[in-house]
N, C-alpha and C positions, 0 to 999 in steps of 0.2 A: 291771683295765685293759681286759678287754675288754668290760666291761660299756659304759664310755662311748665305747668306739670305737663301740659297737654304735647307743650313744646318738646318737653324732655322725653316723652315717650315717642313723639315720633321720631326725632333722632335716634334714638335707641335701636327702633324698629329698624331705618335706613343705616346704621351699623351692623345689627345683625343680620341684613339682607348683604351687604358688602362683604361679610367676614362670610357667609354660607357660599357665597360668590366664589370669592377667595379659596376655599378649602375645597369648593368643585373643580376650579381650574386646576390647583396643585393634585388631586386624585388625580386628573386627566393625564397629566403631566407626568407622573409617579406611575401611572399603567401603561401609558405608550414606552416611558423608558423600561419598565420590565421586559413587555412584547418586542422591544427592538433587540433586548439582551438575550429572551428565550430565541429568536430567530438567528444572532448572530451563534448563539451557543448550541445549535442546530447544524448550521452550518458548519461550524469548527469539529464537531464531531463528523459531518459526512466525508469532511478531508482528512481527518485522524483516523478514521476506517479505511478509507483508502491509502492511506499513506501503511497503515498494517499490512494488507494487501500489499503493494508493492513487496515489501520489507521482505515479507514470507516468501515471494515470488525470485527475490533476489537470493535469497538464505540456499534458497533448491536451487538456483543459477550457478551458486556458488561451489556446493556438495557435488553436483555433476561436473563443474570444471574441476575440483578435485581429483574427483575418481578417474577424469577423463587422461588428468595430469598422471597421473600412478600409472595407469593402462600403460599410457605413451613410454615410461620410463621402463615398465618392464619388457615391454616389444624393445626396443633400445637393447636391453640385455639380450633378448631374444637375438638379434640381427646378430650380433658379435660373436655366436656361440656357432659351433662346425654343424649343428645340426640344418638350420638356419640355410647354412649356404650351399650345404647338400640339398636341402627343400628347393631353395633355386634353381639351383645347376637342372636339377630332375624336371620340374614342372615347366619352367623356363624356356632353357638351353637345352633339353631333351638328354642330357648327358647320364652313364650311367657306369656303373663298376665294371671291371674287362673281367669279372667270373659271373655278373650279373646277366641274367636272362632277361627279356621283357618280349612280352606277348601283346600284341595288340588284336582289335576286334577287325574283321572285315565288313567295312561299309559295304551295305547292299544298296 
């Protein structure tokens, strides 16, 4: 009889060395897959930063071709109007009104 109590206790023992076994490998298992989640989840953040970046980067690309776009349209208005092509004709074509005087400087 006390041969297989003796029996029974060391199998016991070599089970609950097996099952500690067991629950060390699964920790293992369970903390590499966390660390591989915190690093992917790291990563995905350093390109979602940058991707905001971009975004904001594009947002002000966008506002100055706007504003670039209005400019262009009211120069547009600007060329069409007699002011405009008297500015030319003067600065240009050097042309000027037949009651109009112009004085120019002497180059020394």
């Amino acid at each position: 009889m006390s041969r297989s109590k003796t029996g029974r206790k060391i199998a016991f023992k070599k089970k609950r060395r097996q099952n500690r076994l067991g629950m060390v490998l699964v920790t293992v298992v369970v903390l590499m897959m966390c660390l591989v989640m915190v690093v992917s989840m790291m990563s995905l953040n350093k390109k979602r930063n940058g991707y905001i970046e971009r975004e904001q980067t594009l947002i002000h690309q966008i506002e100055a071709e706007e504003k670039r776009a209005e400019d262009l349209k009211e120069y547009e208005k600007y060329t069409k109007t007699a002011a405009y092509v008297e500015e030319v004709a003067k600065d240009k074509l050097g042309l000027v009104y037949e009651d109009e005087v112009v004085f120019q400087a002497e180059e020394k």
